[in-house]
N, C-alpha and C positions, 0 to 999 in steps of 0.2 A: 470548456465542455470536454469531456470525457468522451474517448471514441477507441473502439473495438480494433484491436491489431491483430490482423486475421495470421496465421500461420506461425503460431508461437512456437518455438524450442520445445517440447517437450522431455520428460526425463526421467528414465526407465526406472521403475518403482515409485515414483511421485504421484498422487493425484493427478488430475488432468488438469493444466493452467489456461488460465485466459489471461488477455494485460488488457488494459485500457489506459490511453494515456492519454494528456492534456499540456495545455501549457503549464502548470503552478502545482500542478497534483496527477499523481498518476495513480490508478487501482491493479492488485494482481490477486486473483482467485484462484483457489484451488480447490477442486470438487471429484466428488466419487459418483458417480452416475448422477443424479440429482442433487444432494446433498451436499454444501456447503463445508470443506473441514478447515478452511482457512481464508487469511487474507491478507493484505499487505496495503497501508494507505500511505504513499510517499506523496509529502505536502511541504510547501514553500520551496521548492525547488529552484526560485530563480535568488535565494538568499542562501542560509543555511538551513539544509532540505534535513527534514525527519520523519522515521518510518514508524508508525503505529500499525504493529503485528498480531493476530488473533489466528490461534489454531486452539480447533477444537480440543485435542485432547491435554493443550497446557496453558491454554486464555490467552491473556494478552501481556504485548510488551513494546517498551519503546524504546525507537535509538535515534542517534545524530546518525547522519552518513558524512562519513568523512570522503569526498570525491575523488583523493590523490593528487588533485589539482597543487597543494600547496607544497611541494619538492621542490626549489631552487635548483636551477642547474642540471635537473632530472629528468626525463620523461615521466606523463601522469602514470600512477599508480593504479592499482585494482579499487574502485570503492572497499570500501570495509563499514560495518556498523557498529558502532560506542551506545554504549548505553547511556539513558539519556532520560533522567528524571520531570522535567520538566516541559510538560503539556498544555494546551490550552483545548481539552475534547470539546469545549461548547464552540471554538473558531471551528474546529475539525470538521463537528456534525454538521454546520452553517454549512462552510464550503463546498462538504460531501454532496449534502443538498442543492446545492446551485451548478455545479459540474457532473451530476451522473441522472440525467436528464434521458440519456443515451442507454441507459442502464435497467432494465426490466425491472417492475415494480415490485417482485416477489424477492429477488435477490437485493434490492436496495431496500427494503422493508430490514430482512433479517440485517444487514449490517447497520440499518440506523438503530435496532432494536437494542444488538449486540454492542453498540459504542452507548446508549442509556445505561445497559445495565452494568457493565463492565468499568463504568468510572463515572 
């Protein structure tokens, strides 16, 4: 289940963010008064986690996250995201579904609409 992290970071000239995070999937929105201009679906998280990204004014796109975890010998690294062709959006939209329960019907509407139309 998907639950609301009150007191996010915020970041001057960015939209205003929400996070919602869960065990297996996290969601991060970002919005201009009302208005929706993006979003971020980090899923499978307890394997190899990948972000499905959608902003308004350049659609969407997908990456691996690489976690920094795998340096030998190193302290972990910063995440970074790789691009990352390979999808499963019918698991995605499943999942979306069953984890944002928590999540107001007006804003889970527009992103289940946006994940049909977009692939």
């Amino acid at each position: 289940m998907l639950r609301e992290i009150k007191k996010v970071r915020q970041i001057d000239g960015e939209p205003e963010r929400r996070w919602f995070n869960g065990s297996d999937m996290d969601l991060i929105l970002w919005h201009d008064d009302n208005e929706l201009t993006g979003f971020q679906i980090c899923y499978n998280k307890s394997a190899q986690e990948k972000a499905l990204s959608w902003k308004k004014d350049s659609g969407f796109s997908h990456q691996l996250v690489d976690d920094g975890e795998s340096r030998s010998g190193h302290y972990k690294a910063t995440p970074i995201l790789l691009q990352s062709d390979q999808i499963n959006i019918k698991k995605i939209r499943t999942d979306f579904k069953k984890y944002s329960k928590n999540i107001s019907d007006d804003v889970k509407g527009v992103i289940l609409s946006l994940l049909s139309e977009g692939y």
